[in-house]
C-alpha positions as CSV (number, residue, x, y, z in Angstrom):
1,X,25.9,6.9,-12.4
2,X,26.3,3.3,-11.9
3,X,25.5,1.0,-8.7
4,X,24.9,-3.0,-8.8
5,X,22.0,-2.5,-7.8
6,X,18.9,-0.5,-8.1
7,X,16.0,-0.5,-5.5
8,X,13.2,1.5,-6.0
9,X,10.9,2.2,-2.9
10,X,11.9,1.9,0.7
11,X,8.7,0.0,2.1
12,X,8.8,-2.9,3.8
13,X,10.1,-4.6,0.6
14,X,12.7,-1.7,0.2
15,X,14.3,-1.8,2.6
16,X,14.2,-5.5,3.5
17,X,16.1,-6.5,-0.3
18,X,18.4,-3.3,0.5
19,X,19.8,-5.0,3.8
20,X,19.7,-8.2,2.3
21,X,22.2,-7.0,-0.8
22,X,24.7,-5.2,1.1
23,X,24.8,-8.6,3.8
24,X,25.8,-10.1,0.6
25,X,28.4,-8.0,-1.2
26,X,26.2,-6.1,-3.6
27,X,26.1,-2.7,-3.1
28,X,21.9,-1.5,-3.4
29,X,21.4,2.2,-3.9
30,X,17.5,2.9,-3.2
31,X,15.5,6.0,-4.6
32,X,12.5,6.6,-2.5
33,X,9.5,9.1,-3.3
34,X,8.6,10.2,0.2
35,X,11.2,12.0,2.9
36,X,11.9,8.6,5.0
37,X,11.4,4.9,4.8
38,X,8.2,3.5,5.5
39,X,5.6,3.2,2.3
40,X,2.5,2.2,3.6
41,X,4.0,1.5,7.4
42,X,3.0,5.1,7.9
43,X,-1.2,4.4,7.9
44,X,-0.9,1.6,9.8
45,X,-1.6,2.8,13.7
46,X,-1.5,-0.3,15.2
47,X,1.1,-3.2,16.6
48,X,1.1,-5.8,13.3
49,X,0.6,-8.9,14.6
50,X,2.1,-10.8,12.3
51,X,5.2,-9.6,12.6
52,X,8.5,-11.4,15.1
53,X,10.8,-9.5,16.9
54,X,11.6,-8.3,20.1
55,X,9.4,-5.2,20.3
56,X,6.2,-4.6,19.1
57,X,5.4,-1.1,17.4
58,X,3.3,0.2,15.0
59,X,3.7,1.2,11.6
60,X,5.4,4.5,12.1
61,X,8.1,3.1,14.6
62,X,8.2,0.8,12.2
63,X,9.4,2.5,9.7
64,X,11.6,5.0,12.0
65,X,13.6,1.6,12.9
66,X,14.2,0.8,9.1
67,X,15.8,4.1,8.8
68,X,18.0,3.9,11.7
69,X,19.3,0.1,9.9
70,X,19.1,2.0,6.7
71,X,21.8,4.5,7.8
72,X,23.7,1.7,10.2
73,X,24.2,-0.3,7.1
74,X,25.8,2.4,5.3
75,X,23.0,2.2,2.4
76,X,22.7,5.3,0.4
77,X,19.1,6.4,0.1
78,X,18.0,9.2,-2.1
79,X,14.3,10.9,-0.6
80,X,12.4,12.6,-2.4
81,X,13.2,11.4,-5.8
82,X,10.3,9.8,-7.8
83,X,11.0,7.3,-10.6
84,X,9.2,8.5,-14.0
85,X,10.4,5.6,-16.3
86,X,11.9,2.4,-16.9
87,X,14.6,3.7,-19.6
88,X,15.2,2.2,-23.0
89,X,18.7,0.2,-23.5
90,X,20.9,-0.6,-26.6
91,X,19.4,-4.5,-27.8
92,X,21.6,-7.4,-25.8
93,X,22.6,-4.7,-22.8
94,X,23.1,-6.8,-19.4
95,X,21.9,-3.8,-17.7
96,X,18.9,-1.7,-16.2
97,X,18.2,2.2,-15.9
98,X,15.7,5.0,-14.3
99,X,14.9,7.9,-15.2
100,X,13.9,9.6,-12.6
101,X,11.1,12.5,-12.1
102,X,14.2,15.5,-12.8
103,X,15.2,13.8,-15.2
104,X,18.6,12.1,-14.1
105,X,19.5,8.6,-16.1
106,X,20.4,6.0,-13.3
107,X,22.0,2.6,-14.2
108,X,22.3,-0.5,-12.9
109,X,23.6,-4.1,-12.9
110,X,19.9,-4.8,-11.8
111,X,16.9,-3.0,-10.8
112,X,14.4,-3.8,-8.2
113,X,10.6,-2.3,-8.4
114,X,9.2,-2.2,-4.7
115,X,7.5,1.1,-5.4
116,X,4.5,-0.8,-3.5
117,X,0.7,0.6,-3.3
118,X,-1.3,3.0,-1.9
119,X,-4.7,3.5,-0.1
120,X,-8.0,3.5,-3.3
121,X,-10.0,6.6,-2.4
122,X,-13.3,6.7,-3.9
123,X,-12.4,9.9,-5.9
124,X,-16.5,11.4,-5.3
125,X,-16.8,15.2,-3.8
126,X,-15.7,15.9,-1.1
127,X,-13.7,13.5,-0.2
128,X,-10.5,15.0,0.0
129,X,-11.7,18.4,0.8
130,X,-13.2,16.8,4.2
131,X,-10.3,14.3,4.4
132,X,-9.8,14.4,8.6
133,X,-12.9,16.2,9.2
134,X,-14.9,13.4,9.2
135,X,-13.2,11.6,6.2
136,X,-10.8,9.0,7.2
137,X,-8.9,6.0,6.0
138,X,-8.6,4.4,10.0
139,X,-10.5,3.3,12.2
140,X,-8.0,2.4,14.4
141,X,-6.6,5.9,14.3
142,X,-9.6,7.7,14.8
143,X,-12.3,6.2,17.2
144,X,-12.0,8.1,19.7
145,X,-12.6,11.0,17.5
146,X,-15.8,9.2,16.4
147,X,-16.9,7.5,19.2
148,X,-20.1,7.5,20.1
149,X,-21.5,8.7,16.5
150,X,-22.9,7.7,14.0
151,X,-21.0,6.7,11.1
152,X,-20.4,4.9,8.0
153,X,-17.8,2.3,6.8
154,X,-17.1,2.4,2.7
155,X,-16.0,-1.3,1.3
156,X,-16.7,-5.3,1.3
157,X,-13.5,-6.7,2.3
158,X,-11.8,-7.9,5.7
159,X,-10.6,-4.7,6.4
160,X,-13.9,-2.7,6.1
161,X,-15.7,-5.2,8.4
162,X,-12.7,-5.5,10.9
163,X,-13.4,-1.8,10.9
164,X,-16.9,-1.5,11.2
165,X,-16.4,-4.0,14.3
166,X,-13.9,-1.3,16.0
167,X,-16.2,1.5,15.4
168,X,-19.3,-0.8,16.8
169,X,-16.6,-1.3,20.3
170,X,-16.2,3.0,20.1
171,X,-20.1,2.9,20.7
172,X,-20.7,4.3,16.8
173,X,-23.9,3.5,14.9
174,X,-22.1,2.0,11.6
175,X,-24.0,1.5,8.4
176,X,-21.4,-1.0,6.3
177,X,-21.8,0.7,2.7
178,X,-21.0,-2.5,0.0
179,X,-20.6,-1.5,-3.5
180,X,-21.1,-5.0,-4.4
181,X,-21.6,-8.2,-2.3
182,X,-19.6,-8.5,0.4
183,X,-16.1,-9.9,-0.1
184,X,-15.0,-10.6,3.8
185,X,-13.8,-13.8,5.0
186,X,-17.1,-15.8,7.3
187,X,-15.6,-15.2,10.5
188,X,-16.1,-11.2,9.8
189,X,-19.2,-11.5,8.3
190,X,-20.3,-13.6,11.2
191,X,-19.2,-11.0,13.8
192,X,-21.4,-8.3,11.7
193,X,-24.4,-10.3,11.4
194,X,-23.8,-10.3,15.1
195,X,-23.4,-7.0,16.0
196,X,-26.8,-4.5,16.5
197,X,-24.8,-1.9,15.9
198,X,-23.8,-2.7,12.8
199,X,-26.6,-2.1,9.7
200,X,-25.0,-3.7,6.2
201,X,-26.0,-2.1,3.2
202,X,-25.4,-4.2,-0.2
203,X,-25.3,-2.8,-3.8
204,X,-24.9,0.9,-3.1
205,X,-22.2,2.9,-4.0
206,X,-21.2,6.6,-2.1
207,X,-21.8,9.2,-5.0
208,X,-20.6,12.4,-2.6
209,X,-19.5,13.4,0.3
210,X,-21.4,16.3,1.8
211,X,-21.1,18.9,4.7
212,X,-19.3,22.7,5.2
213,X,-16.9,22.4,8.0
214,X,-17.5,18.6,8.5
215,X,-19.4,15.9,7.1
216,X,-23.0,15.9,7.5
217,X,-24.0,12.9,5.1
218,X,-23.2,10.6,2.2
219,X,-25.1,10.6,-1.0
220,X,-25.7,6.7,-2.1
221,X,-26.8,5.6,-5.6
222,X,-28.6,2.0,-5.1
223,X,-31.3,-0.2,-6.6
224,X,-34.0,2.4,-5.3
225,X,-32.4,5.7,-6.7
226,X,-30.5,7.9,-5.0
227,X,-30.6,8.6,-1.3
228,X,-28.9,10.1,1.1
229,X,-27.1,8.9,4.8
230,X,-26.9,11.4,7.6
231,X,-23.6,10.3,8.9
232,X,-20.9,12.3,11.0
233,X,-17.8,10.0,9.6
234,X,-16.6,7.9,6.9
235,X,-14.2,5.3,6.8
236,X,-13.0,4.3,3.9
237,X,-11.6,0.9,3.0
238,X,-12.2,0.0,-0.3
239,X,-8.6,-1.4,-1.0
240,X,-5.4,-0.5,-2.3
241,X,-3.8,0.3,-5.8
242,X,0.0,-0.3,-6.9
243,X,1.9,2.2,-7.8
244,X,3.1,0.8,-10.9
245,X,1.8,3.7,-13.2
246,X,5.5,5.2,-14.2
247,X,6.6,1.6,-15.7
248,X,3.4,0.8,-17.7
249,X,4.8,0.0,-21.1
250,X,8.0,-0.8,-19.8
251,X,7.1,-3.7,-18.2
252,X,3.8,-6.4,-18.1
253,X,1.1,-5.3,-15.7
254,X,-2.1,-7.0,-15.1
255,X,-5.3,-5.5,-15.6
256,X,-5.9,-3.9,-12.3
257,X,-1.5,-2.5,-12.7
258,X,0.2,-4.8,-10.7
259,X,3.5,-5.9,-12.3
260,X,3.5,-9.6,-13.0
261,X,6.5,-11.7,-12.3
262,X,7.4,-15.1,-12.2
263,X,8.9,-17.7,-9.6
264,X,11.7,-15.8,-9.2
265,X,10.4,-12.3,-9.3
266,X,11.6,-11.7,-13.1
267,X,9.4,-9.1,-15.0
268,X,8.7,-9.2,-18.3
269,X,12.1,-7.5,-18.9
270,X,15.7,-8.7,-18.6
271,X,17.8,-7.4,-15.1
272,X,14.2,-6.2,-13.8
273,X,12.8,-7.8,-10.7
274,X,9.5,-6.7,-8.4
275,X,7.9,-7.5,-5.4
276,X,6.1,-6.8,-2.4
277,X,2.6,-4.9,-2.6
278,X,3.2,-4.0,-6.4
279,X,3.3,-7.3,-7.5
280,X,0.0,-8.9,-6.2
281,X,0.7,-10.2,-3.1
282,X,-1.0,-14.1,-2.4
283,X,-1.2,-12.0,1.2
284,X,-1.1,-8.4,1.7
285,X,1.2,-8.8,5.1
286,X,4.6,-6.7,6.2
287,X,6.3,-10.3,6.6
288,X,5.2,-11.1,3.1
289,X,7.1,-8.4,1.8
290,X,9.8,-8.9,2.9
291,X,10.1,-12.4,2.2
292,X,9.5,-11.9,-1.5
293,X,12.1,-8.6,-1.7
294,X,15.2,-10.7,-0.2
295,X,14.1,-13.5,-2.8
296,X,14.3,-11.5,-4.9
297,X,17.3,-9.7,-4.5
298,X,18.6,-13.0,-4.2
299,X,17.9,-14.1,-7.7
300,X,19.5,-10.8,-8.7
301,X,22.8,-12.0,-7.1
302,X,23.0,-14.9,-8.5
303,X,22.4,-13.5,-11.7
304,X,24.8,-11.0,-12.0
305,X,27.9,-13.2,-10.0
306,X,27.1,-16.4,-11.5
307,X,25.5,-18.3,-8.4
């Protein structure tokens, strides 16, 4: 099968360079892993602020909303189907293909890699096995489920001290867990420093998670040895990975996998673009996304017609 072209992911950046092709005469077929639209809209439990429009909403209704343009705009979208590989062409082809997870061959006029990124988890025990019983990846989602308790935040950046500050509003006793030293911007670090609810804990790293039907404590390794935290909730914000894996080798990643591109959101390899949250963003933001996907979609037009 053949389309112009080829959009994988229907994120933010998805669907954004999928509307932005078919405005412009170039018929986009997207393959999506998940059953809707959405990517990473769907852990986000508040109104983004940095987004225009004439109602707010938050990630979910997001994403609900880019389905409904999605199927106004007449834009096929496979769910469900996983892309597996960048496939190998005959030397001087003008052309990209997938392969995707069953196997099919999918080619293109162009391809598009928004396949985005996904939450880092700590990957210590039990983690997942108390993943929403005491584990979780929100604050916003969950403080009223931990309010009042006492509880720890995971991570260095902006987004574990924003979250340590909600949890402080919920009432919570928060110990702010840093692997390293901490990474957040002044203001943040200014409103911990602030806070008496708030107890910052540099150069330890969480080992396990512990408890039977929900979690009792965290297990730290740190300069003195290993201790442990009696906490009853962790949020974990230690940032966010691209999900790049099935094109390594097929196209240049940097170290930590995101796929590098140039001004015009060219990879490595001819009729290939990428953007959004799998190529390093300079900001990790919904509008940001978006920008970059009809960029470059619009380079991929003018490629393939000539201007």
């Amino acid at each position: 099968m053949s389309r112009a072209i080829l959009i994988v992911g229907a994120g933010p950046a998805g669907v954004s360079a999928a509307l932005w092709a078919k405005s412009r005469d170039l018929e986009p077929l997207v393959l999506e892993a998940g059953p809707e639209p959405g990517g990473q809209l769907h852990d986000i439990h508040f109104q983004p602020l940095d987004l225009p429009g004439p109602r707010a909403a938050t990630g979910p209704e997001l994403a609900a909303a880019y389905a409904t343009q999605l199927r106004d705009a007449a834009i096929e979208v496979r769910y469900g189907v996983t892309a597996a590989s960048l496939a190998s062409l005959p030397n001087g082809s003008s052309r990209a293909a997938i392969v995707t997870g069953a196997g099919e061959r999918i080619e293109a006029d162009a391809a598009l890699i928004v396949t985005g990124a996904r939450r880092r988890r700590l990957e210590v025990p039990g983690e997942r096995e108390l993943e929403e019983r005491g584990v979780s990846y929100s604050a916003t989602r969950d403080r009223d489920r931990l309010r009042g308790r006492a509880v720890a935040v995971v991570g260095g950046g902006d987004a574990a001290y924003e979250n340590a500050l909600i949890l402080a509003a919920a009432e919570c006793t928060v110990t702010l867990i840093v692997r390293g030293q901490p990474r957040a911007r002044e203001e943040f670090r200014e409103r911990v420093a602030a806070e008496p609810r708030i107890r910052v804990l540099p150069n330890a790293r969480v080992t396990a998670v512990v408890g039977d039907a929900a979690v009792e404590a965290l297990v730290l390794s740190g300069p003195d040895g290993e201790t442990r935290l009696a906490v009853e909730g962790v949020v974990i914000k230690v940032g966010r990975l691209p999900n790049s894996e099935w094109c390594r080798g097929a196209v240049h990643l940097d170290r930590d996998g995101f796929v590098l591109v140039d001004a015009r959101y060219r990879t490595s390899r001819p009729r290939v673009w990428a953007a959004g949250d799998v190529v390093r963003p300079v900001l990790p933001s919904i509008a940001v996304a978006f920008g970059t996907a009809a960029l470059a979609a619009a380079d991929a037009r003018a490629e393939l017609i000539g201007r």
